[in-house]
N, CA and C atoms as an extended XYZ file, in Angstrom:
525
Properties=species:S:1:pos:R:3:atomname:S:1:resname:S:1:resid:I:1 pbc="F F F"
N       -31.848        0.180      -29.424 N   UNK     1
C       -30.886        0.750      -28.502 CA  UNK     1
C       -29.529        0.104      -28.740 C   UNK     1
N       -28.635        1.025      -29.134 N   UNK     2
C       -27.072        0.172      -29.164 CA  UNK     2
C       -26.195       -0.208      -28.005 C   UNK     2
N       -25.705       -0.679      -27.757 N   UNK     3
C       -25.073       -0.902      -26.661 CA  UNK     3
C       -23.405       -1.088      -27.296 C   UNK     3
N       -22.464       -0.542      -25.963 N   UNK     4
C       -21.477       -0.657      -26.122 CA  UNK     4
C       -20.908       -0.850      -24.964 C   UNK     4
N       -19.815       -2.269      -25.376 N   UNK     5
C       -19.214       -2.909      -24.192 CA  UNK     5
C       -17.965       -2.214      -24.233 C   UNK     5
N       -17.061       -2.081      -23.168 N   UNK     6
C       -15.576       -1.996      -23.136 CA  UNK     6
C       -15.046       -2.778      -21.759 C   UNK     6
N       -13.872       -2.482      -21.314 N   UNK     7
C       -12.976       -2.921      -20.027 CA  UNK     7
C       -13.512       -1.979      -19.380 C   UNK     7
N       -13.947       -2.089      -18.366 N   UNK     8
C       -14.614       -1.691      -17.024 CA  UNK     8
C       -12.739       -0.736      -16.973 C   UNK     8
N       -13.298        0.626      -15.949 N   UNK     9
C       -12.196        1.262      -15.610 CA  UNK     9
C       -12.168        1.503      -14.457 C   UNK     9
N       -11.236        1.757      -13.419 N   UNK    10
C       -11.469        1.855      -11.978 CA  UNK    10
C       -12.404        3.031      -11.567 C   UNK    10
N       -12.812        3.689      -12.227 N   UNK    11
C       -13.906        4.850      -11.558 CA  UNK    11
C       -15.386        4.239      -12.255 C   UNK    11
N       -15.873        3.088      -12.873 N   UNK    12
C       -16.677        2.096      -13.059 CA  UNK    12
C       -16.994        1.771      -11.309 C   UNK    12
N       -15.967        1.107      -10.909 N   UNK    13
C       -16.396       -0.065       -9.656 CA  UNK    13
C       -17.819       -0.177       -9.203 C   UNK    13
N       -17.567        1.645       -8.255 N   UNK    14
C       -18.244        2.085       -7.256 CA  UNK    14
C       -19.908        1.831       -8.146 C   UNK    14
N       -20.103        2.025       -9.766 N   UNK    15
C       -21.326        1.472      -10.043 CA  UNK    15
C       -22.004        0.471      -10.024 C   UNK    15
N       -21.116       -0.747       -9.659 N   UNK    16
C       -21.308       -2.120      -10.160 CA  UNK    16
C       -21.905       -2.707       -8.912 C   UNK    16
N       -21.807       -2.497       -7.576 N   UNK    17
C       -22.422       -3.052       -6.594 CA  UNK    17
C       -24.074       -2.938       -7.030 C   UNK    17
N       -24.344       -1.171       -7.302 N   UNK    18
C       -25.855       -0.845       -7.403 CA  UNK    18
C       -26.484       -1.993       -8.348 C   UNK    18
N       -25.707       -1.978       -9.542 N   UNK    19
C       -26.661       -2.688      -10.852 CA  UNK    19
C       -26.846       -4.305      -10.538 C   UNK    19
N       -25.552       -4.694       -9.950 N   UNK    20
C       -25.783       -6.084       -9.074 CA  UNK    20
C       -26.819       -6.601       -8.244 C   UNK    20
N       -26.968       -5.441       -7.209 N   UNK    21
C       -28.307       -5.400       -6.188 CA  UNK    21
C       -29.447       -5.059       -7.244 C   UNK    21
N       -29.648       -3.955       -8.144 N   UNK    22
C       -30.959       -3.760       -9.080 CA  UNK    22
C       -31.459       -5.380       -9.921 C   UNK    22
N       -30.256       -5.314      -10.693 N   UNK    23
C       -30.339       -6.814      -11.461 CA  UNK    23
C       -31.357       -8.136      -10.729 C   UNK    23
N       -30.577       -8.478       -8.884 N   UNK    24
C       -31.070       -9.210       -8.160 CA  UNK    24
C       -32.387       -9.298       -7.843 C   UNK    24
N       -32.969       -8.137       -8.311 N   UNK    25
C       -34.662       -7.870       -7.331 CA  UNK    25
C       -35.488       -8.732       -8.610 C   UNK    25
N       -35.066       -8.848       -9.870 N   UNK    26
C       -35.870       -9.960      -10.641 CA  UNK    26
C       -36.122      -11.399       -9.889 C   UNK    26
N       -35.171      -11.491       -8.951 N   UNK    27
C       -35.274      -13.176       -8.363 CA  UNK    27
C       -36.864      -13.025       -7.470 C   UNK    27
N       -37.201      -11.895       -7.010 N   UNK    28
C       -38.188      -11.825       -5.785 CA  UNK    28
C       -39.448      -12.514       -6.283 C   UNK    28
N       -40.150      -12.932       -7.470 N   UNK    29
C       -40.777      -13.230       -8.640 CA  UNK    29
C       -40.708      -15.466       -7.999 C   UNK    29
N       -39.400      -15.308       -7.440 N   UNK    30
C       -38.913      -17.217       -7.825 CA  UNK    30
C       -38.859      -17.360       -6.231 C   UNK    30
N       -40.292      -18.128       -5.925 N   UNK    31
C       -40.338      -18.872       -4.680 CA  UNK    31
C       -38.716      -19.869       -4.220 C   UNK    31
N       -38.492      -19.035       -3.324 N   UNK    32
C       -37.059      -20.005       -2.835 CA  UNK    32
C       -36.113      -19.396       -3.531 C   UNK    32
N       -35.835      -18.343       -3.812 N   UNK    33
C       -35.254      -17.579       -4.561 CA  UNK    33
C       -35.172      -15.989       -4.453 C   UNK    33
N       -36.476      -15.598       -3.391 N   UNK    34
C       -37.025      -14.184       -3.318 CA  UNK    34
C       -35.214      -13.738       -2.555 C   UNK    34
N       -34.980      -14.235       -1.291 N   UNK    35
C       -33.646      -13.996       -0.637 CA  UNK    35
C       -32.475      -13.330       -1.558 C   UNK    35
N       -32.180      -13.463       -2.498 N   UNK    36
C       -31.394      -12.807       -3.574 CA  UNK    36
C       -31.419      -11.926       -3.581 C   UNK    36
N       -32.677      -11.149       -3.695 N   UNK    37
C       -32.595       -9.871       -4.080 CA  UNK    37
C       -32.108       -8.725       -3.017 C   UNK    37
N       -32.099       -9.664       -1.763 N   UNK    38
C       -31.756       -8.881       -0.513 CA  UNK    38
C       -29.797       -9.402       -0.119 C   UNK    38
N       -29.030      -10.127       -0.805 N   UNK    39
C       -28.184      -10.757       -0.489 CA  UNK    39
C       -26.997       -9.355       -0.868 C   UNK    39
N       -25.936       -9.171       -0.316 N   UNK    40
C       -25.244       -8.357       -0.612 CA  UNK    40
C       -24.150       -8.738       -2.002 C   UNK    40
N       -24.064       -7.678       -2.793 N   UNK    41
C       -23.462       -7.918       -3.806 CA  UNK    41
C       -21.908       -7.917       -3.583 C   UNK    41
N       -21.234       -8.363       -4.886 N   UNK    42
C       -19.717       -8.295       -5.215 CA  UNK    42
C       -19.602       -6.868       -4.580 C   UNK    42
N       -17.789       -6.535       -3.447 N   UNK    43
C       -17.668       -5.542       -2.916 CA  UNK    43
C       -16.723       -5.013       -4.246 C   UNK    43
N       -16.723       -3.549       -3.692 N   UNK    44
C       -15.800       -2.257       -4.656 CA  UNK    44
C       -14.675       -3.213       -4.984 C   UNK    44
N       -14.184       -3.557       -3.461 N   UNK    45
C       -12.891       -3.736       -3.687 CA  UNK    45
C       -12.707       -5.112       -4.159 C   UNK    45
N       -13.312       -5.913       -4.748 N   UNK    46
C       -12.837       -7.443       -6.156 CA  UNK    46
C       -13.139       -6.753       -7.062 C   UNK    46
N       -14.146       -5.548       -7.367 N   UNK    47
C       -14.611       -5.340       -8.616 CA  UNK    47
C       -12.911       -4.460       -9.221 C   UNK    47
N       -12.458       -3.574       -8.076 N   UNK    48
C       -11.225       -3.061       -8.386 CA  UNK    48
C        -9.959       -4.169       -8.680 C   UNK    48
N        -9.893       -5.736       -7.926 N   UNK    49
C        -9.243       -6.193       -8.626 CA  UNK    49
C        -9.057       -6.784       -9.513 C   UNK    49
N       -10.403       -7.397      -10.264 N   UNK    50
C       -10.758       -7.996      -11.584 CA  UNK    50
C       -10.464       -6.593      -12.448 C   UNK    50
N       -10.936       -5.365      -12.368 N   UNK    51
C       -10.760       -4.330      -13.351 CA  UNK    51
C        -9.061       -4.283      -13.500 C   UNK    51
N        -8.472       -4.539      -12.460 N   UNK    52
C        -7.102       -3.909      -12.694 CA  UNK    52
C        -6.238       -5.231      -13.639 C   UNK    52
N        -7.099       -6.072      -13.450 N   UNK    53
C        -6.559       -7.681      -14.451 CA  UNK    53
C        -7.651       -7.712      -15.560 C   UNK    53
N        -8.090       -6.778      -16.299 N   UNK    54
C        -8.701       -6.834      -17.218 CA  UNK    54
C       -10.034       -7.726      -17.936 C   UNK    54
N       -10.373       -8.061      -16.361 N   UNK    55
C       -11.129       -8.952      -16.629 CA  UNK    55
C       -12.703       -8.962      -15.563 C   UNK    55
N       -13.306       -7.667      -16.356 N   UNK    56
C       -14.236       -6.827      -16.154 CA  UNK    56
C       -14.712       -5.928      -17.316 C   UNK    56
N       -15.725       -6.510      -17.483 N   UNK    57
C       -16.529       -5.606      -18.894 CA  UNK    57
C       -17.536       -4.745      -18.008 C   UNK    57
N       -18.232       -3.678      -18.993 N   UNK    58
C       -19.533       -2.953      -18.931 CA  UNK    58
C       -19.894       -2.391      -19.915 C   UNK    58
N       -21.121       -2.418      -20.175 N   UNK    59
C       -22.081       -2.059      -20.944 CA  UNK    59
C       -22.141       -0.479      -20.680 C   UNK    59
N       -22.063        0.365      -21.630 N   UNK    60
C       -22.188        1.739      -20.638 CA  UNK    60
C       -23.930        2.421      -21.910 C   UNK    60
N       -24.123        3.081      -21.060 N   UNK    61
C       -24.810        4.023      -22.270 CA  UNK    61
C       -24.437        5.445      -22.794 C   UNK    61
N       -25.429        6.127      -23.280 N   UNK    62
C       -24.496        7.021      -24.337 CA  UNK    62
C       -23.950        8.261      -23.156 C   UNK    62
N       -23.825        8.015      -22.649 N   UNK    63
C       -23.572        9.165      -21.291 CA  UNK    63
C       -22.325        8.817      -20.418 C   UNK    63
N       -22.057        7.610      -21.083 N   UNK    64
C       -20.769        6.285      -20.459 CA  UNK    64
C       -21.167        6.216      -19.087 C   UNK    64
N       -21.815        5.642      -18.610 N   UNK    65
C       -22.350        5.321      -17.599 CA  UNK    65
C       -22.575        3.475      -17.831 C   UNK    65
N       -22.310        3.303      -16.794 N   UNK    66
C       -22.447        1.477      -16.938 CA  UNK    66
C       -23.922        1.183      -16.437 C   UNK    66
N       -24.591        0.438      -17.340 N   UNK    67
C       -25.655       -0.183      -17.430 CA  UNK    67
C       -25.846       -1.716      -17.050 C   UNK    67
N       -24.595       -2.351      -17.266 N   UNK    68
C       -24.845       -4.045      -17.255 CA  UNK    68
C       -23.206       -4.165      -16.604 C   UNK    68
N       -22.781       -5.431      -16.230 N   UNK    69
C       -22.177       -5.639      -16.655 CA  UNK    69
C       -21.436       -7.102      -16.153 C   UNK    69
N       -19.787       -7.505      -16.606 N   UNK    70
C       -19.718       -9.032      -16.579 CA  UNK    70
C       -18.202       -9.238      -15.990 C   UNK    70
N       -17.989       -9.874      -14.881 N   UNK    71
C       -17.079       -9.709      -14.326 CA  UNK    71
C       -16.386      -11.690      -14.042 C   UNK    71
N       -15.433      -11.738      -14.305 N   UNK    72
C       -14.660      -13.238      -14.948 CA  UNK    72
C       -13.267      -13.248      -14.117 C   UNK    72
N       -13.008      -14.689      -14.478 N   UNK    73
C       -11.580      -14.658      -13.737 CA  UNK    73
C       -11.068      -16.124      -14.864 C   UNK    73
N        -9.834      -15.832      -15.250 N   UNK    74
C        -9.128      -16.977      -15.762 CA  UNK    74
C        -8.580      -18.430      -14.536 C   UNK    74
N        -8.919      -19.433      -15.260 N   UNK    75
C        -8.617      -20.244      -14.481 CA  UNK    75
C        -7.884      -21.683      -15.965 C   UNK    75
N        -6.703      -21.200      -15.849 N   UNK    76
C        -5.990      -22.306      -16.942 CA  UNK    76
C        -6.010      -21.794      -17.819 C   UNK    76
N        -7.043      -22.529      -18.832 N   UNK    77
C        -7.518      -21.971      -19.857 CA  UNK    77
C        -8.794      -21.350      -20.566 C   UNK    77
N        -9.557      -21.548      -19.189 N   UNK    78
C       -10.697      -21.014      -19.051 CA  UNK    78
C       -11.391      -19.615      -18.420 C   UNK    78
N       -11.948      -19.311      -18.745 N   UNK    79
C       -12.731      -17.958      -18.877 CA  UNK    79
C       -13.693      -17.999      -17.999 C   UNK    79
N       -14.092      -17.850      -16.608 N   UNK    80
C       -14.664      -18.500      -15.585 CA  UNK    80
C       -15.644      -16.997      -15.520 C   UNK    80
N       -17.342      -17.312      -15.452 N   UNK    81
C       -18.286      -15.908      -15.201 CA  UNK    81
C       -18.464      -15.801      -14.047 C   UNK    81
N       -17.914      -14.892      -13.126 N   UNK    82
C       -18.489      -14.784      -11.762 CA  UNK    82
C       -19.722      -14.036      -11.798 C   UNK    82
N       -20.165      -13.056      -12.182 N   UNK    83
C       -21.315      -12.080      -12.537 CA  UNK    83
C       -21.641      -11.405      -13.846 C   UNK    83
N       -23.090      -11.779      -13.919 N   UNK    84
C       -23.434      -11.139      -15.210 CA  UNK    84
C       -24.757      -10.311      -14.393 C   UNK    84
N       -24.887       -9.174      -14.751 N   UNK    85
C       -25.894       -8.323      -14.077 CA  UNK    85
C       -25.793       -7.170      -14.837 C   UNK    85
N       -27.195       -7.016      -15.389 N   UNK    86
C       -28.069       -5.790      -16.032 CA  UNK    86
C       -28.617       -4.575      -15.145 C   UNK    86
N       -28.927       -3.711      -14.755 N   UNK    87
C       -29.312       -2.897      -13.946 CA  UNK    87
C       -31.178       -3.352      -14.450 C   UNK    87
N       -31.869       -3.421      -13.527 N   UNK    88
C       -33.278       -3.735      -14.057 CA  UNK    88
C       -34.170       -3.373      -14.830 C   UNK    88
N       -33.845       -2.104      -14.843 N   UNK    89
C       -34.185       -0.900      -15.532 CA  UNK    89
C       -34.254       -1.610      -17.209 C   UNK    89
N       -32.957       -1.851      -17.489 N   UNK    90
C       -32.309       -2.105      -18.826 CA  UNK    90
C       -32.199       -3.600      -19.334 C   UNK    90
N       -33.256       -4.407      -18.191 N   UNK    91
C       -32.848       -5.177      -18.791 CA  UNK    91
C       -33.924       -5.645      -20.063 C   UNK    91
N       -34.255       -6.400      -21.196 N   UNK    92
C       -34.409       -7.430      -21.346 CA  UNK    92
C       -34.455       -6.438      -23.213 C   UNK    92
N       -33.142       -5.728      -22.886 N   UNK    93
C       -32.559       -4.534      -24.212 CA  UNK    93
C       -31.475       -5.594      -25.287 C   UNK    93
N       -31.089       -6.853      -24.795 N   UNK    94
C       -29.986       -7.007      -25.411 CA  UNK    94
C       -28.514       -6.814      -24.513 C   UNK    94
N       -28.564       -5.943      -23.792 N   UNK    95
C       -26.932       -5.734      -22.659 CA  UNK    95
C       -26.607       -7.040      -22.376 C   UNK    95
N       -27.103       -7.857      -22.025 N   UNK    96
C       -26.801       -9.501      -21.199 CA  UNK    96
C       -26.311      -10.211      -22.434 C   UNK    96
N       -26.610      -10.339      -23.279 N   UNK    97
C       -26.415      -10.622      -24.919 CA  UNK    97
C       -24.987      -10.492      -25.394 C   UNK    97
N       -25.021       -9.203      -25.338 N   UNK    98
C       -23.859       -8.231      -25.619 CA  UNK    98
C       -22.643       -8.549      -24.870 C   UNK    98
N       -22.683       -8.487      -23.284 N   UNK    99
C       -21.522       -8.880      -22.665 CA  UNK    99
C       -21.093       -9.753      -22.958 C   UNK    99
N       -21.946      -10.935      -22.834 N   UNK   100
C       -21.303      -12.581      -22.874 CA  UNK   100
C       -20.924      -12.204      -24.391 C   UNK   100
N       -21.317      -11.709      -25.527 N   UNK   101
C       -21.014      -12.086      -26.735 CA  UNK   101
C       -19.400      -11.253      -26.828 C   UNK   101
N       -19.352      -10.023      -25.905 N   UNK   102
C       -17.981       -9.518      -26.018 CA  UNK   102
C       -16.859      -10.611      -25.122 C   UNK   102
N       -17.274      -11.496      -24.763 N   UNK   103
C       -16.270      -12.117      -23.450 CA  UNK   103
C       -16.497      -13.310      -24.399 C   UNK   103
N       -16.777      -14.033      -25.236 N   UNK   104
C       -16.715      -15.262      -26.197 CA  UNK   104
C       -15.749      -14.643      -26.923 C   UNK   104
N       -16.052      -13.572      -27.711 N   UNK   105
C       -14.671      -13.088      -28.719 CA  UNK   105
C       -13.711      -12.699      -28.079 C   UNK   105
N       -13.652      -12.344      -26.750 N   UNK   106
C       -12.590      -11.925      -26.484 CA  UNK   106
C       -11.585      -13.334      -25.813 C   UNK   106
N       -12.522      -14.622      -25.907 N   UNK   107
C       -11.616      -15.966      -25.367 CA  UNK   107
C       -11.192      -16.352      -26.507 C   UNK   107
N       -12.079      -16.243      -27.776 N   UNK   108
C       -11.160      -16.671      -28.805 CA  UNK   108
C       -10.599      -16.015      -29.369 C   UNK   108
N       -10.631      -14.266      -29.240 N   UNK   109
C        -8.670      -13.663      -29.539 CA  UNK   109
C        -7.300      -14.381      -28.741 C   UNK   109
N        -8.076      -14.656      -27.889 N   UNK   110
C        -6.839      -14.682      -26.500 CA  UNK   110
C        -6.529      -16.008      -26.655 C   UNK   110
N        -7.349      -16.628      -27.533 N   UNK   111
C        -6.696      -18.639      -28.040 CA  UNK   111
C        -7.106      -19.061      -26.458 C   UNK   111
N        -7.929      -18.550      -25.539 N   UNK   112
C        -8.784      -19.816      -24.463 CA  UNK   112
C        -9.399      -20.756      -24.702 C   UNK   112
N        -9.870      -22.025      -23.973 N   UNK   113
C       -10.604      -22.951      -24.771 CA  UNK   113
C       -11.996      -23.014      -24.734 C   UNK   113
N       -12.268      -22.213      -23.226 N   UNK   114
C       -13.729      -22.226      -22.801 CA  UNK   114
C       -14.323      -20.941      -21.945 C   UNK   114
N       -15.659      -20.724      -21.967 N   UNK   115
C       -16.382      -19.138      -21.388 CA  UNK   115
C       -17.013      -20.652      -20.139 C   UNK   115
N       -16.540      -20.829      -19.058 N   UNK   116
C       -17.565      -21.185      -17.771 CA  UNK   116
C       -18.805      -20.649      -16.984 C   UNK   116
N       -19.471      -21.300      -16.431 N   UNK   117
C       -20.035      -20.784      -15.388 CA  UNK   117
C       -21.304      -21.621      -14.952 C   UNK   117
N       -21.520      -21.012      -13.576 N   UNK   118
C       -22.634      -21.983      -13.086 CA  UNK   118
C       -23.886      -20.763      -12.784 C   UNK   118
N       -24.801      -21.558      -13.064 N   UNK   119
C       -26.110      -20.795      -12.760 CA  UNK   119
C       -27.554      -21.678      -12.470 C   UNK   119
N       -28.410      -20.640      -12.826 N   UNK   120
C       -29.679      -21.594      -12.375 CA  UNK   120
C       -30.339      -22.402      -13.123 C   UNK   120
N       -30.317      -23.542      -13.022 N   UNK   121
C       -31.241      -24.249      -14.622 CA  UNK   121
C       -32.432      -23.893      -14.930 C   UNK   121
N       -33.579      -23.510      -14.055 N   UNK   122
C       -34.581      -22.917      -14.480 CA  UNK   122
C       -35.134      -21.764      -14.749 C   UNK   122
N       -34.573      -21.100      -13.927 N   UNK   123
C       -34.835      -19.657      -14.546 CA  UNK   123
C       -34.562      -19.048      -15.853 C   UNK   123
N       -35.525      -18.362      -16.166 N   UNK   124
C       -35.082      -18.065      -18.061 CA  UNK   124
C       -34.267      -17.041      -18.460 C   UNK   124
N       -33.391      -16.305      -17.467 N   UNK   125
C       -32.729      -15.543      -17.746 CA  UNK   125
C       -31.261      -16.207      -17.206 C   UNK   125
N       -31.361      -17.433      -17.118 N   UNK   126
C       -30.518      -18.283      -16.507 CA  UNK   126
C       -29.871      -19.141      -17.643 C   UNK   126
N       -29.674      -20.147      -17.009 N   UNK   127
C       -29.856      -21.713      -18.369 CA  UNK   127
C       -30.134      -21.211      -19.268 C   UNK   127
N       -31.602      -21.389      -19.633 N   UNK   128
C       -32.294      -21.102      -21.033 CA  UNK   128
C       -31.592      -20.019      -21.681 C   UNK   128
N       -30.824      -18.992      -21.215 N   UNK   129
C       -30.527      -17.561      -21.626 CA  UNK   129
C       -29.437      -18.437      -22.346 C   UNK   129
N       -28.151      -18.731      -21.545 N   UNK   130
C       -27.057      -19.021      -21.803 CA  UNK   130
C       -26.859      -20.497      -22.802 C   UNK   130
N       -28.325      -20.616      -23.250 N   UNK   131
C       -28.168      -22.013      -24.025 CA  UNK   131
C       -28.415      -21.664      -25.514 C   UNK   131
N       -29.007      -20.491      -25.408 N   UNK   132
C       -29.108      -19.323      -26.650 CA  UNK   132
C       -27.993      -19.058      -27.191 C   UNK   132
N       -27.064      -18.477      -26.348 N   UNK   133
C       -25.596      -18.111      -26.993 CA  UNK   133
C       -25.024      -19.059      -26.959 C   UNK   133
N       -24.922      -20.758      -26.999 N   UNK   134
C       -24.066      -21.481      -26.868 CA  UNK   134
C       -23.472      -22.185      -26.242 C   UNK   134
N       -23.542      -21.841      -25.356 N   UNK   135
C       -23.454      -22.725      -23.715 CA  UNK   135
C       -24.064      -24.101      -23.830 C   UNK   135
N       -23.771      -24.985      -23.238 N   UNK   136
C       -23.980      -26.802      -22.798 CA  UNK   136
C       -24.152      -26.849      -21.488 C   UNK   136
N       -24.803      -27.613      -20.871 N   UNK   137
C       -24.818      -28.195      -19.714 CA  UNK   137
C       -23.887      -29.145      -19.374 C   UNK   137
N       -23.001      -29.153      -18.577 N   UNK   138
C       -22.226      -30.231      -18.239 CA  UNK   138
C       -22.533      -31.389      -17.362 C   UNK   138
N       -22.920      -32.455      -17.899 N   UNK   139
C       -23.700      -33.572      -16.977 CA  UNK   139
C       -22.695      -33.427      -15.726 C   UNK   139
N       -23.632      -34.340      -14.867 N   UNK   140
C       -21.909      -34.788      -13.416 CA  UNK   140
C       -20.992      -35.490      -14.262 C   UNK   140
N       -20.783      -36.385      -15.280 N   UNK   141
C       -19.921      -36.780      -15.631 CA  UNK   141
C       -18.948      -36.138      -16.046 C   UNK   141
N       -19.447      -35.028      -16.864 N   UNK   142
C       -18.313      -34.196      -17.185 CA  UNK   142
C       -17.925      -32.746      -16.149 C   UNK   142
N       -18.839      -32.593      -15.523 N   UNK   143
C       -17.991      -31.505      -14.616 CA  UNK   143
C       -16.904      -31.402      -14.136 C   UNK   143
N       -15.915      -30.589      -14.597 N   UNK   144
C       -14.300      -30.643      -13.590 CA  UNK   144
C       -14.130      -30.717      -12.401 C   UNK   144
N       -13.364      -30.530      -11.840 N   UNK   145
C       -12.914      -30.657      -10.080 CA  UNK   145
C       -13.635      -29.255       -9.802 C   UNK   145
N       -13.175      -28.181      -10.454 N   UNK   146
C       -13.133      -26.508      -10.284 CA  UNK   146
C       -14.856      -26.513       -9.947 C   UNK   146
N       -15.515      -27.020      -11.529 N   UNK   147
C       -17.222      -26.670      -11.589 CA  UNK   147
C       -17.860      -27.617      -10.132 C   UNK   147
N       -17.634      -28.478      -10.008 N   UNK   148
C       -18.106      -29.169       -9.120 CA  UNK   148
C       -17.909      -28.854       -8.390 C   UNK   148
N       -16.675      -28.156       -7.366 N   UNK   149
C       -16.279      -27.694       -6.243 CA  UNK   149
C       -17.405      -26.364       -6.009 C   UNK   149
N       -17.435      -25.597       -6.754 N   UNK   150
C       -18.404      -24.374       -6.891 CA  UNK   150
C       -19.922      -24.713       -6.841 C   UNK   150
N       -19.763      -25.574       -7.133 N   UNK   151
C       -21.737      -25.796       -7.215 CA  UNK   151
C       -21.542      -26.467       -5.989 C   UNK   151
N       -21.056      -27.020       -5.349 N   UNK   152
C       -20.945      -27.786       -3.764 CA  UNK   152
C       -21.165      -26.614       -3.005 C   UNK   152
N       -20.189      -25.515       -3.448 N   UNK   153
C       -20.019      -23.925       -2.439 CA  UNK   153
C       -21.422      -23.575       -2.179 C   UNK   153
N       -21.818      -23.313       -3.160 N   UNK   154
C       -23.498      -22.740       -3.961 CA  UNK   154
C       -24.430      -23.328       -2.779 C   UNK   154
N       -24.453      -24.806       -2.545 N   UNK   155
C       -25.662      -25.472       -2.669 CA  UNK   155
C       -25.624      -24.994       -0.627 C   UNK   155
N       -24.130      -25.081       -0.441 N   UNK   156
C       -23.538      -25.110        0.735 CA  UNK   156
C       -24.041      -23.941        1.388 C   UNK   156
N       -24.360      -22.760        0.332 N   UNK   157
C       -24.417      -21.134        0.675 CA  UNK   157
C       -26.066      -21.184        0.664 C   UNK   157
N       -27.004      -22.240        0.534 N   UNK   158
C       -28.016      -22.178        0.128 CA  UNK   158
C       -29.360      -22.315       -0.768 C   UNK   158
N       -28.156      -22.022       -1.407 N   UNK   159
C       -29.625      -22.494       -3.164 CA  UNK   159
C       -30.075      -24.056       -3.332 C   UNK   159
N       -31.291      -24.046       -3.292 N   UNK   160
C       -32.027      -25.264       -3.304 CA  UNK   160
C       -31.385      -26.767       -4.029 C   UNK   160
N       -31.310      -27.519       -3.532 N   UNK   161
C       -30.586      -29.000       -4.007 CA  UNK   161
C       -30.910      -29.118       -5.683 C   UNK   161
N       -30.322      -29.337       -6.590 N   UNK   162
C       -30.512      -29.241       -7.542 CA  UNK   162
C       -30.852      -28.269       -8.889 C   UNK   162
N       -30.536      -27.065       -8.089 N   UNK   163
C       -31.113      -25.875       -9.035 CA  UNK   163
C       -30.324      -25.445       -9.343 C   UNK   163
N       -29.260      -26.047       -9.223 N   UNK   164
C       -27.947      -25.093      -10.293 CA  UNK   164
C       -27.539      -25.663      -11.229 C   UNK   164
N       -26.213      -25.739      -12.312 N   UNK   165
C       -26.051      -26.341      -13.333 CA  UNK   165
C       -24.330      -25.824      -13.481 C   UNK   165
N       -23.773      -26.162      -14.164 N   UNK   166
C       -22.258      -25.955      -14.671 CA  UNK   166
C       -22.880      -25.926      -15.948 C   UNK   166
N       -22.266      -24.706      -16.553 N   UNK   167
C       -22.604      -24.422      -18.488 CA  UNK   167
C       -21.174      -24.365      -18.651 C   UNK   167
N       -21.127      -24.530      -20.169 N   UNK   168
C       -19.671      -24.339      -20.976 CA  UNK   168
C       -19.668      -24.028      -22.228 C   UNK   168
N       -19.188      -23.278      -22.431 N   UNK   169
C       -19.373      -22.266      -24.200 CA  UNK   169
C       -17.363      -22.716      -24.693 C   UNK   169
N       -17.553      -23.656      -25.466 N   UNK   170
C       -15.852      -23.620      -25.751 CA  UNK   170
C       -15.542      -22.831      -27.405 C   UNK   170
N       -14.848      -22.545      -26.844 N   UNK   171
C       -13.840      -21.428      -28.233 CA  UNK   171
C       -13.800      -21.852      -29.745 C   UNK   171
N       -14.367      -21.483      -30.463 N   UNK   172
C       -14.983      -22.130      -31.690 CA  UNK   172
C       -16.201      -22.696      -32.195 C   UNK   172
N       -16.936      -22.219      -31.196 N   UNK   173
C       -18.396      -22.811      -31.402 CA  UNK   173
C       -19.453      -21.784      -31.771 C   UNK   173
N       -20.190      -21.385      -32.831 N   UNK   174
C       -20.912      -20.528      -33.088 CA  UNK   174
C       -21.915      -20.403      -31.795 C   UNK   174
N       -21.904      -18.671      -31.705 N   UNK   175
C       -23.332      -18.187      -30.415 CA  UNK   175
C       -24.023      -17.221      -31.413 C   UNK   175
């Protein structure tokens, strides 16, 4: 199956809540974790303002319809992942692959230094996923003010003491 990424367009949005909530129902599977799948997703209206700052991908299929997709925000010089989400249906095709691999080339056209983000260390579509393409774990020693502040938010919003992680993919590093 091929997949093709582009810039999310404002008549995208209204899809991206669904595949967010579909994506989520894989968590129901992870004791202490089932709650996810019921949590409300990213609204229309951030997905409309990340799209209008170009910094919103999707996966569409051959019908251009969005299937996956990966939604970021610059912070300095970094490339920060707020959401990566497959529709469930589609997932375990390569789309999750694909995004992050279009949002790495697209930090090192743009001369950024790093792809961020925090997620779950154990889950395998988590960590393990993102350690595939390149990604590091950032001990506490090295976490920034930014990563650390966010995983405080996280732990603050709920997710179990220790189950998250700060990853970092920097610009020049084979995935």
């Amino acid at each position: 199956m091929s997949t093709t990424v582009r810039f999310a367009v404002p008549e995208d949005a209204r899809f991206l809540p669904p595949i967010e909530s579909s994506a989520a129902q894989a968590f129901r599977v992870f004791k202490g974790l089932s709650w996810l799948a019921d949590s409300p997703p990213i609204p229309v209206e951030r997905h409309l303002e990340l799209i209008k700052r170009s910094m919103c991908w999707v996966a569409i299929d051959a019908d251009n319809r969005p299937q996956g997709f990966l939604s970021a925000d610059l912070y300095g010089r970094d490339l920060h992942v707020h959401e990566l989400s497959v529709r469930q249906t589609m997932q375990g095709h390569g789309i999750g692959r694909k995004l992050v691999q279009v949002v790495q080339e697209f930090v090192g056209l743009k001369g950024l230094r790093a792809v961020t983000l925090t997620t779950f260390r154990h889950v395998p579509w988590n960590a393990p996923f993102y350690s595939r393409l390149g990604f590091q774990i950032e001990s506490e020693q090295q976490v920034d003010e930014r990563l650390s502040t966010l995983l405080s938010e996280e732990y603050e919003h709920g997710f179990p003491a220790g189950s998250r992680c700060a990853m970092v993919w920097r610009a020049g590093e084979e995935f």
